[in-house]
C-alpha positions as CSV (number, residue, x, y, z in Angstrom):
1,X,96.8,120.1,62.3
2,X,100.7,119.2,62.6
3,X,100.0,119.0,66.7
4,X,97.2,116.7,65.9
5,X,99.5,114.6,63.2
6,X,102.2,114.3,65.9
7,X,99.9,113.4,68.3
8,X,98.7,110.5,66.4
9,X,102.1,109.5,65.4
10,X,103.6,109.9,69.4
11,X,100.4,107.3,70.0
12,X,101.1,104.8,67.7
13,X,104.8,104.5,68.7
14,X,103.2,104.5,72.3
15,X,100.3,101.1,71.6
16,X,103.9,99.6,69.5
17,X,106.0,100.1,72.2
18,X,103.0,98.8,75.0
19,X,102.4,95.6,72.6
20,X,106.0,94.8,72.3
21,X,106.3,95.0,76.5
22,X,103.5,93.0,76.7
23,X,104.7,90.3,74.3
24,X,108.1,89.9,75.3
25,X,107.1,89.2,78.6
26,X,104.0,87.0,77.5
27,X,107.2,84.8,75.5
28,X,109.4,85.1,78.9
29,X,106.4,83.4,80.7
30,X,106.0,80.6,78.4
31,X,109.7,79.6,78.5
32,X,109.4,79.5,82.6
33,X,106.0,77.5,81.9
34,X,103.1,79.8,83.4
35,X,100.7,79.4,80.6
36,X,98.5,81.3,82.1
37,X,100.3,84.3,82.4
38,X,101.7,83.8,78.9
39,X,98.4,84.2,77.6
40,X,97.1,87.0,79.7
41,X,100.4,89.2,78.5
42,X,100.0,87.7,74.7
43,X,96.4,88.7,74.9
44,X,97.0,92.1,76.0
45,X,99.6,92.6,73.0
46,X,97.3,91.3,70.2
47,X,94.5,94.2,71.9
48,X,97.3,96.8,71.5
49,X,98.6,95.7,67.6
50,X,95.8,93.7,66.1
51,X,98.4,93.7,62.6
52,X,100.7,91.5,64.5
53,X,100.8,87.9,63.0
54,X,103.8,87.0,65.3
55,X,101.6,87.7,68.2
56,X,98.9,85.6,67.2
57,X,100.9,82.4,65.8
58,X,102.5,82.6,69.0
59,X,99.7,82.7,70.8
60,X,98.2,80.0,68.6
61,X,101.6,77.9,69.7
62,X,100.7,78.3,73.9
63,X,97.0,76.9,73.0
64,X,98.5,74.3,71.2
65,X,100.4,73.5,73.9
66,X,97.4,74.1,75.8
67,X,95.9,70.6,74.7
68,X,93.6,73.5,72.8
69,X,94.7,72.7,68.4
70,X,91.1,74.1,67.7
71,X,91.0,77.4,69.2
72,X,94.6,77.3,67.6
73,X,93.2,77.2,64.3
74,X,90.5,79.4,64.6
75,X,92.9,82.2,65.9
76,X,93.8,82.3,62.1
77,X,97.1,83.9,61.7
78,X,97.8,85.7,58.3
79,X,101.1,84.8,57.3
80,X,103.2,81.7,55.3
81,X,104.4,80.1,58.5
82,X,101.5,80.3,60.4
83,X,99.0,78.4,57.3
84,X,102.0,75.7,57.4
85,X,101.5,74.9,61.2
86,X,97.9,75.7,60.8
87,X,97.6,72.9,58.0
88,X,100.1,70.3,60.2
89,X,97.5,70.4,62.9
90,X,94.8,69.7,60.3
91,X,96.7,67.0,59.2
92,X,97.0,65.7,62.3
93,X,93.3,66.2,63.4
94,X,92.3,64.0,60.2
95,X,90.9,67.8,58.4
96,X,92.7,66.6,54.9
97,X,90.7,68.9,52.9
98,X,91.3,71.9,55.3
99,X,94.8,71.0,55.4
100,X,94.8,71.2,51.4
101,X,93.3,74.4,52.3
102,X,96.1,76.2,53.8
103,X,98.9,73.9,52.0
104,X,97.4,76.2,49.1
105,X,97.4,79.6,51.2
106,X,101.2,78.8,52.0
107,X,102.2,77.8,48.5
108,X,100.1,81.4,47.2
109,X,102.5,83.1,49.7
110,X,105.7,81.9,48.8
111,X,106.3,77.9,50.4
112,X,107.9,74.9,48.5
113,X,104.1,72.9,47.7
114,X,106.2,69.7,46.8
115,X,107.8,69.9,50.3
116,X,104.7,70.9,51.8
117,X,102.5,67.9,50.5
118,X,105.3,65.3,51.2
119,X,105.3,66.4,55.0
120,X,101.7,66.5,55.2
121,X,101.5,63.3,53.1
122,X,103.6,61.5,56.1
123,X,101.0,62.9,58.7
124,X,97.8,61.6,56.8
125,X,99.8,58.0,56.7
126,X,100.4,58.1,60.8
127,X,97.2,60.2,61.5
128,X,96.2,58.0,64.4
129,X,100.0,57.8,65.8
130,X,99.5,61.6,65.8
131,X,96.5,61.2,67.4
132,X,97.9,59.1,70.4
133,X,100.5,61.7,70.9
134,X,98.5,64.6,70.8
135,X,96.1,62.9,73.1
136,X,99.3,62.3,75.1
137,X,100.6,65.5,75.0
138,X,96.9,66.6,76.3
139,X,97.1,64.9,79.2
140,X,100.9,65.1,80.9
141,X,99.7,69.2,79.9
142,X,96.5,69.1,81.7
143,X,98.2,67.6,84.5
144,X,100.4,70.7,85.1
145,X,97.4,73.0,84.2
146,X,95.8,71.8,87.0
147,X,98.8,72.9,89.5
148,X,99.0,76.2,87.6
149,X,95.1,76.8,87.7
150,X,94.6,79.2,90.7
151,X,97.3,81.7,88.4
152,X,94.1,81.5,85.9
153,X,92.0,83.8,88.6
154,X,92.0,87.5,88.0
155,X,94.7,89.2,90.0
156,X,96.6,87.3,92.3
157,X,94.3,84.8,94.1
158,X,95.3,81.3,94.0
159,X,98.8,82.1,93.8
160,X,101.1,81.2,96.8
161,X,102.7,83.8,99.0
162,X,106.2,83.3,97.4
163,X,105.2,84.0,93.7
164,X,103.1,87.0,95.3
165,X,106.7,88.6,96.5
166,X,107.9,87.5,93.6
167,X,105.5,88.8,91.4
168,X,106.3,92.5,93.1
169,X,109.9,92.1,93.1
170,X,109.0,92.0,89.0
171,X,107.5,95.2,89.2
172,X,110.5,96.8,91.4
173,X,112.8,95.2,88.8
174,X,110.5,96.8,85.5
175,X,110.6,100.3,87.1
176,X,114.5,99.9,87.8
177,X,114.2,99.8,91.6
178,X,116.6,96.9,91.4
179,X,117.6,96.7,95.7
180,X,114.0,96.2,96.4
181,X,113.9,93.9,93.4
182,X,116.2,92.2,95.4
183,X,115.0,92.2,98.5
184,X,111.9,91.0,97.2
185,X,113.2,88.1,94.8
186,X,115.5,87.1,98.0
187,X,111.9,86.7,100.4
188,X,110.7,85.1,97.3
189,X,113.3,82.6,97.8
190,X,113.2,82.0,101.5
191,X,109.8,81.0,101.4
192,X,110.2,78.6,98.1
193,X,113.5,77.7,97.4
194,X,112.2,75.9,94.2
195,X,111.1,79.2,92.6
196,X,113.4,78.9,89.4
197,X,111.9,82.4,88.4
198,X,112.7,83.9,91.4
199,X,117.0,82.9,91.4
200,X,116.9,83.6,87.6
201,X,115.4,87.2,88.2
202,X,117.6,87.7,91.4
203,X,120.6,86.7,89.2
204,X,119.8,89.4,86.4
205,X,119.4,92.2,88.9
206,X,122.6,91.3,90.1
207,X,123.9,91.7,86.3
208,X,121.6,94.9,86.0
209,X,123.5,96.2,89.4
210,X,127.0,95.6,87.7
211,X,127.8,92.6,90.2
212,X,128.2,89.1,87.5
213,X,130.1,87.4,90.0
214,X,127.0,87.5,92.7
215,X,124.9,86.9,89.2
216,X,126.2,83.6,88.3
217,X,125.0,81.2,91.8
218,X,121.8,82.3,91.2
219,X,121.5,81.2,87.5
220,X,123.4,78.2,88.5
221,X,120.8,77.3,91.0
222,X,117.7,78.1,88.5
223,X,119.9,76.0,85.8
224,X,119.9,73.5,88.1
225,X,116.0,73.6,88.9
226,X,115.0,73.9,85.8
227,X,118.0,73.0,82.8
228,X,115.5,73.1,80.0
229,X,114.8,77.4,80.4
230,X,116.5,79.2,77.9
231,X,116.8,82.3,79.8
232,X,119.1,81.4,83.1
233,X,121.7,80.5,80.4
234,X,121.6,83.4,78.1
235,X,121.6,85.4,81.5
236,X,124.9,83.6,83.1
237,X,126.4,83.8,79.3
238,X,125.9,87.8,80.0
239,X,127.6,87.4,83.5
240,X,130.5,85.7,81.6
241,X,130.8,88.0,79.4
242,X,131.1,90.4,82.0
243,X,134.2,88.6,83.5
244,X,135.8,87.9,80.5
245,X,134.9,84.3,80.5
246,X,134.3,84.3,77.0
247,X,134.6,81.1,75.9
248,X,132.1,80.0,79.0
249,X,130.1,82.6,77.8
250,X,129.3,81.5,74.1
251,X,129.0,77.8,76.1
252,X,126.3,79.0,77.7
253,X,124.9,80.6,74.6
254,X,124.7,78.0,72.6
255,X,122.4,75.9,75.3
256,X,120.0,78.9,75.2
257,X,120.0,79.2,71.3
258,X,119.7,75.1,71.0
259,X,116.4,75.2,73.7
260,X,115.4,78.2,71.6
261,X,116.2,78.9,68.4
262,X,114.0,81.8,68.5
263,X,115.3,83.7,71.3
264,X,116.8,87.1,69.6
265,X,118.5,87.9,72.7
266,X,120.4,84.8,73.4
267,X,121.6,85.3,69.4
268,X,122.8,89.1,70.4
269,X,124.2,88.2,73.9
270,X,126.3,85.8,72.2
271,X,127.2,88.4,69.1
272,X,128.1,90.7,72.1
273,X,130.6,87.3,73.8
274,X,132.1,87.2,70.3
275,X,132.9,90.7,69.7
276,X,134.6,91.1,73.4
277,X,136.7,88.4,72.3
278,X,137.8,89.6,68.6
279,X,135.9,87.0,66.8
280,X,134.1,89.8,64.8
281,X,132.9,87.9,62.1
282,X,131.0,85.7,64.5
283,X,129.8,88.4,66.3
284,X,128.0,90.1,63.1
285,X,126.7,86.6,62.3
286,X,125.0,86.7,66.0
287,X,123.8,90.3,65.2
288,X,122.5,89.3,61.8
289,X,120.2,86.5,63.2
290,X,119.2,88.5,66.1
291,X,117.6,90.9,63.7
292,X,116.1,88.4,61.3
293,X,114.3,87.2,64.3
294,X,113.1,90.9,65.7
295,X,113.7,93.2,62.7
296,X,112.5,95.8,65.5
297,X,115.6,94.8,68.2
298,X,117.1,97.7,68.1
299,X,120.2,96.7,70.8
300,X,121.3,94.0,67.9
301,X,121.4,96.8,65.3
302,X,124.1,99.2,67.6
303,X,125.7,96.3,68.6
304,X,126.2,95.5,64.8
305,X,127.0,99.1,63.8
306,X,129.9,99.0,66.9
307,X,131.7,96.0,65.4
């Protein structure tokens, strides 16, 4: 009976540890806009921890993005935050009574109602302004869905022979085979030199390898493809770090925290720039948000415990 207990116990730990995997890298995608690969690794999460409400409102965020706000509310997520959003897109779809709805569900589980009904006051006023931006939105979205649609298609068909090597250099890098992660981001690169995944990926192996100064080009380069990805800057922050560039470092922090204020690693990184240059107090600051953000980020919690 105790095998069978621990067995249960080693499993659960095991579909935890698969969901997490899949959702980190389901939130990488997103930030390097692939939708569609956001979703299939955000999909594969919610399969492995159907309890996971951070799972689904993010999900619910990439349909909303997505030009999709209905599919977004039906996904239902069961916590305060999620009713909140869930009743701003009501508001702004015109729903006022289903938008009462959840302003109720989010006051029942702990929100501010006078606050609440204010903002959703303001969107019933400018419903059809919201309207023509959402509508907006829609369509500069569908635009680039179109360009990303072959990555839609099971497996890899559709997708062009330099996200193909790059998409296997990924794999190398995941398994810690991080020379032919190299190799494969660098044939990646010769084929598309716009691949901003391909130099920001290329410039963490280099990190991973223990070589920052080869790091930093290549997160300058996806930086300057693409300046509004969070993760190239938290990357080169790393690098910095790694130098002893520290005030470069929490520079390049800050731009990844300011594109996303969600990004636990970015907050922890930056803990890590702060502590290497005795600002301690700054550094358990970092640490503290890194874990309000993922109370499961374990790297946040040593880091704290070492300052």
């Amino acid at each position: 009976m105790m095998f069978f207990r621990f067995l249960s116990a080693f499993y659960r730990v095991l579909k935890s540890l698969s969901s997490g995997f899949c959702f980190n890298w389901g939130m990488t995608y997103a930030r390097w806009g692939r939708p569609a690969r956001a979703m299939y690794y955000l999909n594969r999460a919610a399969r492995l921890n159907t309890t996971g409400a951070q799972i689904y409102y993010q999900r619910a965020l990439l349909l909303i993005a997505l030009g999709q706000p209905e599919a977004a509310i039906n996904s239902n997520p069961r916590y305060m935050e999620a009713y909140l959003n869930r009743g701003m897109i009501h508001a702004m779809l015109g729903s006022h009574e289903n938008a009462q709805k959840d302003v109720d569900n989010a006051v029942a589980l702990g929100a501010d109602r006078p606050s609440l009904e204010s903002q959703i006051d303001a969107l019933r006023k400018q419903t059809g302004l919201h309207r023509k931006i959402l509508l907006m939105r829609i369509f500069f979205i569908f635009q680039a869905f179109l360009k990303f649609f072959g990555r839609m298609l099971p497996g890899s068909a559709g997708m062009s022979s330099a996200e193909k090597i790059y998409d296997s250099g990924v794999q190398m890098q995941r398994h810690g085979r991080l020379t032919e992660a190299l190799e494969r981001y660098t044939e990646a690169i010769r084929l598309d030199t716009t691949l901003v995944q391909a130099y920001s990926n290329r410039g963490s192996t280099y990190l991973n390898l223990g070589q920052p100064e080869l790091a930093i080009p290549d997160l300058d380069e996806a930086i300057r493809l693409n300046p509004a990805l969070a993760v190239p800057y938290s990357t080169r922050g790393l690098a910095h770090t790694n130098l002893g560039n520290f005030n470069q470092a929490v520079k390049d922090l800050n731009d990844a925290v300011r594109i996303d204020p969600k990004f636990a690693d970015a907050y922890s990184s930056r803990g890590f720039a702060h502590r290497a240059a005795g600002r301690l107090q700054r550094a358990t600051s970092d640490f503290d948000q890194a874990i309000r953000i993922d109370e499961k980020f374990a790297v946040a919690y040593n880091n704290r415990a070492d300052v």
